[in-house]
mmCIF file of the N, C-alpha and C atoms, coordinates in Angstrom:
data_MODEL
# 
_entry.id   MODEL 
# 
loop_
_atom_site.group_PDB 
_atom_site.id 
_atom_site.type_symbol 
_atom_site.label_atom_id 
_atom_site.label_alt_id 
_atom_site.label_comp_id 
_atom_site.label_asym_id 
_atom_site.label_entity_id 
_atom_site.label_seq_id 
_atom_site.pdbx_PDB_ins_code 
_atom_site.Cartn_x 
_atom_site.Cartn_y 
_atom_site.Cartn_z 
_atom_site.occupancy 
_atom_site.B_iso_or_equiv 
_atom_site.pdbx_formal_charge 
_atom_site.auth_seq_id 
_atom_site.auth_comp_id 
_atom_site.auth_asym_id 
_atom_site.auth_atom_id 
_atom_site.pdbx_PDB_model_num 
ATOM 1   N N  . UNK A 1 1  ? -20.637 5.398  -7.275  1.00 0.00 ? 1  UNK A N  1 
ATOM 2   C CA . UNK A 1 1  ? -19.232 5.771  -7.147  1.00 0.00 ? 1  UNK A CA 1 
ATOM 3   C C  . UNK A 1 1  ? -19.029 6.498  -5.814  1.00 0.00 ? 1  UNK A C  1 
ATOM 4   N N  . UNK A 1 2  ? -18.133 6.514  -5.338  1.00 0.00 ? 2  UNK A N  1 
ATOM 5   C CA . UNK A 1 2  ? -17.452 6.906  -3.861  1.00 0.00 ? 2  UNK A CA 1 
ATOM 6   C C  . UNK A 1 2  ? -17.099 8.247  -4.050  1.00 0.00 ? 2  UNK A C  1 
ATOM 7   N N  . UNK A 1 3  ? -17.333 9.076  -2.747  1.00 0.00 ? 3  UNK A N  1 
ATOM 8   C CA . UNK A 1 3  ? -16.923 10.557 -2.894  1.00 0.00 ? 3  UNK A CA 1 
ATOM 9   C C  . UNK A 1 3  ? -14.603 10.438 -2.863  1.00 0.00 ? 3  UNK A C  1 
ATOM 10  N N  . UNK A 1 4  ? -14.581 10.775 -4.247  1.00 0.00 ? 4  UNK A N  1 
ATOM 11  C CA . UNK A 1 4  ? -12.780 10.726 -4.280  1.00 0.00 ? 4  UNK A CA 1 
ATOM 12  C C  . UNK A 1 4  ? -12.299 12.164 -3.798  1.00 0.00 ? 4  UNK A C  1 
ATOM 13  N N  . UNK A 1 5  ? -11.399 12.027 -2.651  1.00 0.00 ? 5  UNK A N  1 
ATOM 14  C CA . UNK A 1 5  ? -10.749 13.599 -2.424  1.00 0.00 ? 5  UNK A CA 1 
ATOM 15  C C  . UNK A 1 5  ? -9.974  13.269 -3.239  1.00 0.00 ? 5  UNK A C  1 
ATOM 16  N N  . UNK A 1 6  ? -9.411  15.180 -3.341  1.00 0.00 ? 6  UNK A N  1 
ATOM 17  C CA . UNK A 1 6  ? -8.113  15.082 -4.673  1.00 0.00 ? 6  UNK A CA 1 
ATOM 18  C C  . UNK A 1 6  ? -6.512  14.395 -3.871  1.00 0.00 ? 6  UNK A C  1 
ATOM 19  N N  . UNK A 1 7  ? -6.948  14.942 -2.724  1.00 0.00 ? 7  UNK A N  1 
ATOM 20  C CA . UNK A 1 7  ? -5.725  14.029 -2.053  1.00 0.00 ? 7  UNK A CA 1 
ATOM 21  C C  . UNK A 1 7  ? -5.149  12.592 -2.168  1.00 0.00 ? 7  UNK A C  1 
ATOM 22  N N  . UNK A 1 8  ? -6.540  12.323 -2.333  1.00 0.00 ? 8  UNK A N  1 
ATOM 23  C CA . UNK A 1 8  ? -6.420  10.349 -2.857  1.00 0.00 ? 8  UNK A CA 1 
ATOM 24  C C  . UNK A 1 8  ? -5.824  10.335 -3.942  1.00 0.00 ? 8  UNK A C  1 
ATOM 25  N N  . UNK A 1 9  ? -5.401  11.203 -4.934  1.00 0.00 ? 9  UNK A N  1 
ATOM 26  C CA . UNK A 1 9  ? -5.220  11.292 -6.475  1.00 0.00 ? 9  UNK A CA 1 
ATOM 27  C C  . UNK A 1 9  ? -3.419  11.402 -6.449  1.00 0.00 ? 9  UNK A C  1 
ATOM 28  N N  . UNK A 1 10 ? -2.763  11.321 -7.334  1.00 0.00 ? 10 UNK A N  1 
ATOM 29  C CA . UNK A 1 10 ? -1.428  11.317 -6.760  1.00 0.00 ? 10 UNK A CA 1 
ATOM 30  C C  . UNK A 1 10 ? -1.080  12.377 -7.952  1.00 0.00 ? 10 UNK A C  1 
ATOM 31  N N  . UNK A 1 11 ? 0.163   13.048 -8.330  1.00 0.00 ? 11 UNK A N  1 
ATOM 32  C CA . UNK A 1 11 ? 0.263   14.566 -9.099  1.00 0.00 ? 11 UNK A CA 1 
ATOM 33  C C  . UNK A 1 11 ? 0.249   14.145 -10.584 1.00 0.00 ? 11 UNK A C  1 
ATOM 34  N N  . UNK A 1 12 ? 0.280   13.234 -10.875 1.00 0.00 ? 12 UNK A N  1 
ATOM 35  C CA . UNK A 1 12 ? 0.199   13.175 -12.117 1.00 0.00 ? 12 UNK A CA 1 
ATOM 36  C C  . UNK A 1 12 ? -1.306  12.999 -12.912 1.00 0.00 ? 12 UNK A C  1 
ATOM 37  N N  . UNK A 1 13 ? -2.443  11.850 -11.591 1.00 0.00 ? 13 UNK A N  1 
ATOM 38  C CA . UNK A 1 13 ? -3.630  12.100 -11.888 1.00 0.00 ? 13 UNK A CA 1 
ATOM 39  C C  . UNK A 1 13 ? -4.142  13.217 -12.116 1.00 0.00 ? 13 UNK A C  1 
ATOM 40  N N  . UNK A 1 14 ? -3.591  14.472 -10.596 1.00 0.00 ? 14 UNK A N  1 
ATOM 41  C CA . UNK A 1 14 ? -4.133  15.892 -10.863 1.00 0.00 ? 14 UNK A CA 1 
ATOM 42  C C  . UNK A 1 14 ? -4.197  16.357 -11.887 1.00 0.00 ? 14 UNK A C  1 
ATOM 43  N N  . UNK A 1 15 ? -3.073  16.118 -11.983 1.00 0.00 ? 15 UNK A N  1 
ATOM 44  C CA . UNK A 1 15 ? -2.513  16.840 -13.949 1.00 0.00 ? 15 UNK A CA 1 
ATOM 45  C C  . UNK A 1 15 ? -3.543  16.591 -15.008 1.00 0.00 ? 15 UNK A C  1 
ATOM 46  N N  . UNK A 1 16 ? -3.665  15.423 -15.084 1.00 0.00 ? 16 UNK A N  1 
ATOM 47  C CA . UNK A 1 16 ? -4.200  14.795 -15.562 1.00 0.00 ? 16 UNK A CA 1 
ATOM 48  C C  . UNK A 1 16 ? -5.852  15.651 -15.845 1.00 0.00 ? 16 UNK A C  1 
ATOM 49  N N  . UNK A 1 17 ? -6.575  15.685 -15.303 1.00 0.00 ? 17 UNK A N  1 
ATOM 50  C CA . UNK A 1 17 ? -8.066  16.310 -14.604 1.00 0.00 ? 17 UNK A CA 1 
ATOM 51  C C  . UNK A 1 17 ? -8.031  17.874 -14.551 1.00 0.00 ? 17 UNK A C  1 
ATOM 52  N N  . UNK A 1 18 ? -6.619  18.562 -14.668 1.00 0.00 ? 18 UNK A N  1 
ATOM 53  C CA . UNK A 1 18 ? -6.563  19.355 -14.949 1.00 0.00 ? 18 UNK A CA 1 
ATOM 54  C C  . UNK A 1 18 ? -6.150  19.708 -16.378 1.00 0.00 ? 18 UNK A C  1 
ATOM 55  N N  . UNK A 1 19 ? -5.565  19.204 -16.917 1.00 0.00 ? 19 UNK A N  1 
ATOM 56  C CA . UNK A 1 19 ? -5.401  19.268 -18.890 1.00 0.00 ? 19 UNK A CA 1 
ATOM 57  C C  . UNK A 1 19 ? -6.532  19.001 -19.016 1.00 0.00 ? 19 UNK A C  1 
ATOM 58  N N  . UNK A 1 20 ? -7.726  18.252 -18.679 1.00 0.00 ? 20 UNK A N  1 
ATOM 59  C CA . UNK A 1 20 ? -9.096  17.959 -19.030 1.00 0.00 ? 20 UNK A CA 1 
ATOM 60  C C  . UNK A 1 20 ? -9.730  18.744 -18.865 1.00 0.00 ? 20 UNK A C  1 
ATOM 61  N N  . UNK A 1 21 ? -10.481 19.970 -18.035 1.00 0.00 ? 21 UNK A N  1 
ATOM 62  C CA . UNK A 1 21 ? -10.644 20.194 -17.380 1.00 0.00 ? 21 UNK A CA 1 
ATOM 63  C C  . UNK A 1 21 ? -10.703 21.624 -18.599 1.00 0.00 ? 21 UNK A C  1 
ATOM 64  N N  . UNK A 1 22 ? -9.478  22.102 -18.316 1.00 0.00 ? 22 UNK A N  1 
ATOM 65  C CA . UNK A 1 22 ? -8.718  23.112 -19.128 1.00 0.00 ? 22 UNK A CA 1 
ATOM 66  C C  . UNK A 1 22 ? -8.886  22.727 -20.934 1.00 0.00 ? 22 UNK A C  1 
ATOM 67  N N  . UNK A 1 23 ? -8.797  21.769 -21.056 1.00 0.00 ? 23 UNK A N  1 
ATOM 68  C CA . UNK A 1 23 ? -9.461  21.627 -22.469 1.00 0.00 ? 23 UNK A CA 1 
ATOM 69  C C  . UNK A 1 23 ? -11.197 21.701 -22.773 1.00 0.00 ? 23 UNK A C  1 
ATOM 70  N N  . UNK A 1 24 ? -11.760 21.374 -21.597 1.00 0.00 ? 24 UNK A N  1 
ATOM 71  C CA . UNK A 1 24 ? -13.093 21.108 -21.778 1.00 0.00 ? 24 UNK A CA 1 
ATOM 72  C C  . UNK A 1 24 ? -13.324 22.628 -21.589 1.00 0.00 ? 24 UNK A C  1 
ATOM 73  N N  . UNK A 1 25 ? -13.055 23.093 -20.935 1.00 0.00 ? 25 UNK A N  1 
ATOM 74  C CA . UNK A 1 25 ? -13.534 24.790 -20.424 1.00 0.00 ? 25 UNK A CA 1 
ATOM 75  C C  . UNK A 1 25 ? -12.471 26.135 -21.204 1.00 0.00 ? 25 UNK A C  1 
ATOM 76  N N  . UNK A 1 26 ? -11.603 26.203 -21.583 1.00 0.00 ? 26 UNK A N  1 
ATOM 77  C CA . UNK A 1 26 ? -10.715 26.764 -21.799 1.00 0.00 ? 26 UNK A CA 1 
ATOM 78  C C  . UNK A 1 26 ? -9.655  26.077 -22.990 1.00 0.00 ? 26 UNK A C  1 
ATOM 79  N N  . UNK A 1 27 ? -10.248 25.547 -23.897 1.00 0.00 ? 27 UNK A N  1 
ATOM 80  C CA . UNK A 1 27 ? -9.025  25.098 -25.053 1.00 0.00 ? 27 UNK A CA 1 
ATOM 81  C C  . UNK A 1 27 ? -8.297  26.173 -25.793 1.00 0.00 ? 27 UNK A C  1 
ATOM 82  N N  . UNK A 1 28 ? -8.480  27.343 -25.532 1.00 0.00 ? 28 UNK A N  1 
ATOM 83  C CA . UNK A 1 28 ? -7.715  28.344 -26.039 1.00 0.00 ? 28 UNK A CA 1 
ATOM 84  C C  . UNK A 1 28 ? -6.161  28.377 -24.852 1.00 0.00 ? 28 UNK A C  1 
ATOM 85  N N  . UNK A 1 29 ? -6.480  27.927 -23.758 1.00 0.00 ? 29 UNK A N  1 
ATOM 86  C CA . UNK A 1 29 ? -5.234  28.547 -22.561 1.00 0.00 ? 29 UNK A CA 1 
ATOM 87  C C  . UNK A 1 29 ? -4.117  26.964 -22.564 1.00 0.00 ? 29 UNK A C  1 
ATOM 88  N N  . UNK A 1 30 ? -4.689  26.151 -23.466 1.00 0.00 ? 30 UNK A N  1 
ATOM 89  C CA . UNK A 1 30 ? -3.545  25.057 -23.585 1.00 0.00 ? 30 UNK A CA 1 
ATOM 90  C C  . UNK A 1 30 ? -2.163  25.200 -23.587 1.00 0.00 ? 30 UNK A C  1 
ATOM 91  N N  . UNK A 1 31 ? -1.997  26.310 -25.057 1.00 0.00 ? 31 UNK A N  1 
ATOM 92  C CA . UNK A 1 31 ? -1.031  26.502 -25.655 1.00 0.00 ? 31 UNK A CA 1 
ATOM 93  C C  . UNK A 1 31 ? 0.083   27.282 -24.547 1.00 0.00 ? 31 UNK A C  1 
ATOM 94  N N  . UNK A 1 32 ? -0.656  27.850 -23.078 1.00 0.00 ? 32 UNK A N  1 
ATOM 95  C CA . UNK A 1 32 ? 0.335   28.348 -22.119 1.00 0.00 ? 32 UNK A CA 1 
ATOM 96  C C  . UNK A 1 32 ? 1.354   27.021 -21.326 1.00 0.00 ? 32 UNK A C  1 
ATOM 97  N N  . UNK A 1 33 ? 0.837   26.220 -21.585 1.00 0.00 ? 33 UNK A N  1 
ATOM 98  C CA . UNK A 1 33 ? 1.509   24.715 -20.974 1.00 0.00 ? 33 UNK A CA 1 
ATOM 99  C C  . UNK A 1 33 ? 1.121   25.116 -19.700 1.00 0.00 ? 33 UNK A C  1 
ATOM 100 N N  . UNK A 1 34 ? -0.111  24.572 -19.235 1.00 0.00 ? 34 UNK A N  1 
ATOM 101 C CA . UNK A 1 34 ? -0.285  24.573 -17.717 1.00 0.00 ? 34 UNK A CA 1 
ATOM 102 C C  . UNK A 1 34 ? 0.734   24.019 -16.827 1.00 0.00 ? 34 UNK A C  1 
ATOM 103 N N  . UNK A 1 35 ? 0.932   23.987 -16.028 1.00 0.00 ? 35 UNK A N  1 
ATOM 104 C CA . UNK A 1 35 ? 2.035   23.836 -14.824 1.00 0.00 ? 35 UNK A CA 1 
ATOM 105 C C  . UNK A 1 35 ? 1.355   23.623 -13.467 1.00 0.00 ? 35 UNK A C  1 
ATOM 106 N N  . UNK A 1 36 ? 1.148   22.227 -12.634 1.00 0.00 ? 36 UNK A N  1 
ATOM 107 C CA . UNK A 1 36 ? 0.592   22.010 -11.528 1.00 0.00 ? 36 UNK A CA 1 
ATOM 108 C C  . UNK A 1 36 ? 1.879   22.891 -10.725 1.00 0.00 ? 36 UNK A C  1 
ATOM 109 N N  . UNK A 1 37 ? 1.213   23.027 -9.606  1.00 0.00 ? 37 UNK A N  1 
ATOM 110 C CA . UNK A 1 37 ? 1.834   23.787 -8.469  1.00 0.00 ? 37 UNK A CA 1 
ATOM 111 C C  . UNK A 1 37 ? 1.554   22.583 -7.420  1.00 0.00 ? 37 UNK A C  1 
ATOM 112 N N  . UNK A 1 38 ? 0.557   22.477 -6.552  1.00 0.00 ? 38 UNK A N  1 
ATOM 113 C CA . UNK A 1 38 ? 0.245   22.242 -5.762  1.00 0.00 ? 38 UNK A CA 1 
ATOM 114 C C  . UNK A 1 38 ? -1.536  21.988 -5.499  1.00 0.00 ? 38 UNK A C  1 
ATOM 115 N N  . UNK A 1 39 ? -1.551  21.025 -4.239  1.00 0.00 ? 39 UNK A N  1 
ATOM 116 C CA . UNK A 1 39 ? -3.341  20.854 -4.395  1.00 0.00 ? 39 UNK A CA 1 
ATOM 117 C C  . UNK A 1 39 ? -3.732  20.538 -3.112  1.00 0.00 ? 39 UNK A C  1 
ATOM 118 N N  . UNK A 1 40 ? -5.040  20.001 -3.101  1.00 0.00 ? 40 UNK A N  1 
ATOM 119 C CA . UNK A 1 40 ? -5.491  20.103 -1.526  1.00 0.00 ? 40 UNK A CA 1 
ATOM 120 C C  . UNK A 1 40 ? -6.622  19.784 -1.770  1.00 0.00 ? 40 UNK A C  1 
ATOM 121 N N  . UNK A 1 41 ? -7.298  19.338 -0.489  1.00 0.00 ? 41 UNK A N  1 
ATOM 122 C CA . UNK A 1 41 ? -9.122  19.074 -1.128  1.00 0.00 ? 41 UNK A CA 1 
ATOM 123 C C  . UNK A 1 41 ? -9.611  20.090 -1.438  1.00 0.00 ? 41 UNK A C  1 
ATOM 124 N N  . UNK A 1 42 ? -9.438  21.505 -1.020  1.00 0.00 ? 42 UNK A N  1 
ATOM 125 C CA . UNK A 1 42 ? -9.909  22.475 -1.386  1.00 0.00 ? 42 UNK A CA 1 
ATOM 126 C C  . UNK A 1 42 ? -9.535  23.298 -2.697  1.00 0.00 ? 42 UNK A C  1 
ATOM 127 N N  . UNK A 1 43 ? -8.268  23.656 -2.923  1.00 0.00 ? 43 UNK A N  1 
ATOM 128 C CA . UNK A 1 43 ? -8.314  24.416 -4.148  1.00 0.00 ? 43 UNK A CA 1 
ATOM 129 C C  . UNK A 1 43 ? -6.916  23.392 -5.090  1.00 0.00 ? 43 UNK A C  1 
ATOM 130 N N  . UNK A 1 44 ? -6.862  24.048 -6.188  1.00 0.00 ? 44 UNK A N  1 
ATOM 131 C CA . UNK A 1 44 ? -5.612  23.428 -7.241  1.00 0.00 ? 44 UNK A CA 1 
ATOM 132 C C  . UNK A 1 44 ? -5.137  24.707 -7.667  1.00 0.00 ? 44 UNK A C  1 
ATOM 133 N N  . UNK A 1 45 ? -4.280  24.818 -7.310  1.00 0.00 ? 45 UNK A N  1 
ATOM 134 C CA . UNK A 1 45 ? -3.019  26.787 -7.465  1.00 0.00 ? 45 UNK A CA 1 
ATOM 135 C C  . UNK A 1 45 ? -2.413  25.572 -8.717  1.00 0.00 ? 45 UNK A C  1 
ATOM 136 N N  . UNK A 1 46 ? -2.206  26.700 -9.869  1.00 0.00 ? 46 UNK A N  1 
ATOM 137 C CA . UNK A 1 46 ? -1.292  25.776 -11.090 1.00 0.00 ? 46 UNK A CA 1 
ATOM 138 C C  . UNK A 1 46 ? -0.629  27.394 -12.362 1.00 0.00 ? 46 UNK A C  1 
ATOM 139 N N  . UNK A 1 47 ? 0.295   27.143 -12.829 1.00 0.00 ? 47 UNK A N  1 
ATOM 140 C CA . UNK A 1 47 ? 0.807   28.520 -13.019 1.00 0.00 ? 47 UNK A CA 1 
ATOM 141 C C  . UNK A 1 47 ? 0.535   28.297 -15.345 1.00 0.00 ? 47 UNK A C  1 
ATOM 142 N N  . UNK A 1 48 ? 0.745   29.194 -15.754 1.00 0.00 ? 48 UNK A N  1 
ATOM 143 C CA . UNK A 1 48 ? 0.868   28.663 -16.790 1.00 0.00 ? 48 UNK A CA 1 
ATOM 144 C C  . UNK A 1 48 ? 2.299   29.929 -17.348 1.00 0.00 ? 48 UNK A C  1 
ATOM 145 N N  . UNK A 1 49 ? 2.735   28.929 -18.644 1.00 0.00 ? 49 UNK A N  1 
ATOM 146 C CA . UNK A 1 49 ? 3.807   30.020 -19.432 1.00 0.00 ? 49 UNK A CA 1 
ATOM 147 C C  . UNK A 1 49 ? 3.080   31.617 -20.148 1.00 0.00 ? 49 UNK A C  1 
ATOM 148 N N  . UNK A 1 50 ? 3.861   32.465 -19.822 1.00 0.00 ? 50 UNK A N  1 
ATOM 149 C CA . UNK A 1 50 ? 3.492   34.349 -20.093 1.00 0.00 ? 50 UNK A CA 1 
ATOM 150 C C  . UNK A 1 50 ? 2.111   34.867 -19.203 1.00 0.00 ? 50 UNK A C  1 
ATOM 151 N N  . UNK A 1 51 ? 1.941   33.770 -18.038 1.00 0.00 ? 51 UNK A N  1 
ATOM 152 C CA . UNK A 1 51 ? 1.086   34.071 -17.043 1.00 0.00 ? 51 UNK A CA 1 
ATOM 153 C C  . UNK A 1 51 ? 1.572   35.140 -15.313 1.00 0.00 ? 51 UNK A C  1 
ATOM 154 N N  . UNK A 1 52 ? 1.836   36.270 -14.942 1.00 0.00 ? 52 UNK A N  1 
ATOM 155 C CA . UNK A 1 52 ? 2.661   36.352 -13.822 1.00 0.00 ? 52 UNK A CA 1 
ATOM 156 C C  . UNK A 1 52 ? 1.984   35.930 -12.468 1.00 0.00 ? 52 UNK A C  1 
ATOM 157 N N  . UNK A 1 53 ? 1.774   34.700 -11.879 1.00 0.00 ? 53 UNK A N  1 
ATOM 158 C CA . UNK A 1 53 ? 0.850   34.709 -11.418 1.00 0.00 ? 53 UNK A CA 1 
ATOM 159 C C  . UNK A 1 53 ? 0.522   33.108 -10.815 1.00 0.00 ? 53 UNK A C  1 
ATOM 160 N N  . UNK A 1 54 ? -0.458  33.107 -10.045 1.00 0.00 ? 54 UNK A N  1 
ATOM 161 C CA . UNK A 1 54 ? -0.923  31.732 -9.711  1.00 0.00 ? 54 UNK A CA 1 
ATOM 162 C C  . UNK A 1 54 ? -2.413  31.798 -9.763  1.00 0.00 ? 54 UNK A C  1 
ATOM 163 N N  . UNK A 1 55 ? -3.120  30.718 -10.650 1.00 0.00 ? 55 UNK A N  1 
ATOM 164 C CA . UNK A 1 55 ? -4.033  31.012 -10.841 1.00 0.00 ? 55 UNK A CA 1 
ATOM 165 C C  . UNK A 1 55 ? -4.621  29.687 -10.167 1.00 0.00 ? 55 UNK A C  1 
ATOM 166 N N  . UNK A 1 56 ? -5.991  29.580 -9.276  1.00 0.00 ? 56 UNK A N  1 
ATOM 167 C CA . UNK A 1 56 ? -6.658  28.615 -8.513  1.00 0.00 ? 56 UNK A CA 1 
ATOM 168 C C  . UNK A 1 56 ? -7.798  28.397 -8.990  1.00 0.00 ? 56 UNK A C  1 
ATOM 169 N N  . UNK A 1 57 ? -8.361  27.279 -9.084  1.00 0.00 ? 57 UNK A N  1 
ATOM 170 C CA . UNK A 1 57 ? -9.345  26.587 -9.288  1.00 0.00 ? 57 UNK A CA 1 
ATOM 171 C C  . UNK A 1 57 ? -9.848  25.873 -7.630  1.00 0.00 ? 57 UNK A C  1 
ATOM 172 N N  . UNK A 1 58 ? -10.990 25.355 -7.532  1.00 0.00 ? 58 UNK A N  1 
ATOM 173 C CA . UNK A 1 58 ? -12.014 24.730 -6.501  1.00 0.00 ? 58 UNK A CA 1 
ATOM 174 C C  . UNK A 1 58 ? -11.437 23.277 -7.072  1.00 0.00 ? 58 UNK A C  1 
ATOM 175 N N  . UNK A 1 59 ? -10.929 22.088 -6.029  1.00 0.00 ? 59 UNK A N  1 
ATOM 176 C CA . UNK A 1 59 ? -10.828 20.851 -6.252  1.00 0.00 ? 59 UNK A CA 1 
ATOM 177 C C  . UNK A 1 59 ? -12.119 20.661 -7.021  1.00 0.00 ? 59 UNK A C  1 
ATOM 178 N N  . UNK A 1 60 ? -12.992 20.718 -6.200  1.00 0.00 ? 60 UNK A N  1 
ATOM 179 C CA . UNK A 1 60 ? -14.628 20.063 -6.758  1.00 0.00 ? 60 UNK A CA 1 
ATOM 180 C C  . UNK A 1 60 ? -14.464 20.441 -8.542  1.00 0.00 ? 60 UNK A C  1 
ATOM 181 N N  . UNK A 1 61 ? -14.105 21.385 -9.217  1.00 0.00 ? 61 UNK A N  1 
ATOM 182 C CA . UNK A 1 61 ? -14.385 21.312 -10.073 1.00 0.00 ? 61 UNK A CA 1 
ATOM 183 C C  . UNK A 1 61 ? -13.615 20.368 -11.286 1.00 0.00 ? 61 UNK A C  1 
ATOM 184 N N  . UNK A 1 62 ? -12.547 19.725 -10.552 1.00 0.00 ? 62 UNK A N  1 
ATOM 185 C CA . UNK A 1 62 ? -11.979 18.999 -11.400 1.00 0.00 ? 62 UNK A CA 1 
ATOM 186 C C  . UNK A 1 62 ? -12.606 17.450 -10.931 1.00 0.00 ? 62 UNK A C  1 
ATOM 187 N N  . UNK A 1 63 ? -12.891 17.415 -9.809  1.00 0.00 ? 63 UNK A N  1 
ATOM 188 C CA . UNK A 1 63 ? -13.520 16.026 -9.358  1.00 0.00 ? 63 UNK A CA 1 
ATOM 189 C C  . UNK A 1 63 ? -14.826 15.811 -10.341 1.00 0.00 ? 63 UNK A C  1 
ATOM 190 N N  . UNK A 1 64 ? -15.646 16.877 -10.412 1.00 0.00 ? 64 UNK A N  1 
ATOM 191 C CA . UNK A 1 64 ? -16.734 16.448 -11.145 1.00 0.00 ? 64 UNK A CA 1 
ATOM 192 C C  . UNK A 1 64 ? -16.575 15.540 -12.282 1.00 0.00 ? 64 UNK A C  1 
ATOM 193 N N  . UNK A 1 65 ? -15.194 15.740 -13.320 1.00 0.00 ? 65 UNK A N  1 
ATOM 194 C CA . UNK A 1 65 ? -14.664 15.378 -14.132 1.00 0.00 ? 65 UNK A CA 1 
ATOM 195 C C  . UNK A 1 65 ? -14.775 14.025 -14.270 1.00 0.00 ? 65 UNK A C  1 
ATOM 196 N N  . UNK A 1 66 ? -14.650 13.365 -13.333 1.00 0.00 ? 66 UNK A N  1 
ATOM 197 C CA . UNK A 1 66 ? -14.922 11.679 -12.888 1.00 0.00 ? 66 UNK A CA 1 
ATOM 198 C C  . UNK A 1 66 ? -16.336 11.390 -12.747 1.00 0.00 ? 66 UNK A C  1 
ATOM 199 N N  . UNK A 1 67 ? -16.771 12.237 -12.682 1.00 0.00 ? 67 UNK A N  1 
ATOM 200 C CA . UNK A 1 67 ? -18.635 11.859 -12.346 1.00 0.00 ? 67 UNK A CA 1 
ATOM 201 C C  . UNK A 1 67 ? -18.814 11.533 -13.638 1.00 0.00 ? 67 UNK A C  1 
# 
Protein backbone atom coordinates (compact mmCIF):
# COMPACT_ATOMS: atom_id res chain seq x y z
CA UNK A 1 0.00 0.00 0.00
CA UNK A 2 1.16 3.64 -0.82
CA UNK A 3 2.12 6.20 1.84
CA UNK A 4 -1.74 8.25 1.81
CA UNK A 5 -1.40 12.00 3.11
CA UNK A 6 -4.52 13.11 4.90
CA UNK A 7 -4.66 15.79 2.35
CA UNK A 8 -5.40 13.20 -0.37
CA UNK A 9 -8.52 12.30 1.84
CA UNK A 10 -11.41 14.70 1.27
CA UNK A 11 -13.59 15.92 4.83
CA UNK A 12 -15.84 13.47 4.98
CA UNK A 13 -13.15 10.55 4.67
CA UNK A 14 -11.38 12.51 7.62
CA UNK A 15 -14.44 12.21 9.52
CA UNK A 16 -14.71 9.21 8.77
CA UNK A 17 -11.01 7.85 10.41
CA UNK A 18 -11.75 10.03 12.94
CA UNK A 19 -15.25 8.45 14.40
CA UNK A 20 -12.95 5.30 14.03
CA UNK A 21 -10.31 6.23 15.54
CA UNK A 22 -12.31 7.80 18.50
CA UNK A 23 -14.31 4.67 18.84
CA UNK A 24 -11.35 2.40 18.77
CA UNK A 25 -9.43 4.55 21.47
CA UNK A 26 -12.00 6.52 23.27
CA UNK A 27 -15.71 5.00 22.94
CA UNK A 28 -16.70 6.76 25.97
CA UNK A 29 -16.09 10.56 24.12
CA UNK A 30 -18.65 9.53 21.20
CA UNK A 31 -21.57 10.66 22.91
CA UNK A 32 -19.81 14.48 22.68
CA UNK A 33 -20.56 14.32 18.77
CA UNK A 34 -17.11 14.96 17.53
CA UNK A 35 -16.96 17.90 15.15
CA UNK A 36 -14.06 18.04 12.36
CA UNK A 37 -12.55 21.48 12.30
CA UNK A 38 -9.88 21.31 10.05
CA UNK A 39 -6.66 19.08 8.91
CA UNK A 40 -3.33 18.98 7.38
CA UNK A 41 -0.66 16.31 7.00
CA UNK A 42 0.37 17.15 10.24
CA UNK A 43 -2.27 17.47 12.86
CA UNK A 44 -6.47 17.03 12.87
CA UNK A 45 -7.84 20.15 15.40
CA UNK A 46 -11.70 18.72 15.81
CA UNK A 47 -13.99 20.23 18.67
CA UNK A 48 -16.54 18.12 20.47
CA UNK A 49 -20.17 19.15 22.28
CA UNK A 50 -19.57 20.49 26.42
CA UNK A 51 -15.85 20.54 25.27
CA UNK A 52 -14.37 24.52 25.52
CA UNK A 53 -11.77 23.98 23.36
CA UNK A 54 -9.92 22.45 20.33
CA UNK A 55 -8.59 19.37 20.80
CA UNK A 56 -5.60 17.90 18.17
CA UNK A 57 -4.58 14.73 17.26
CA UNK A 58 -1.15 13.74 14.90
CA UNK A 59 -2.56 12.94 11.17
CA UNK A 60 -0.33 9.74 11.43
CA UNK A 61 -2.50 8.51 13.96
CA UNK A 62 -5.55 8.31 12.07
CA UNK A 63 -3.64 7.14 8.86
CA UNK A 64 -2.47 4.12 10.64
CA UNK A 65 -6.16 3.27 10.64
CA UNK A 66 -5.83 2.17 6.91
CA UNK A 67 -2.78 0.07 7.53
Amino acid sequence: MRNIKISELNKEEVYFLLIKYIREKYPEKLKFNPTLICYNNKIIKFGMKKHYGILIIESNSLLNQLK
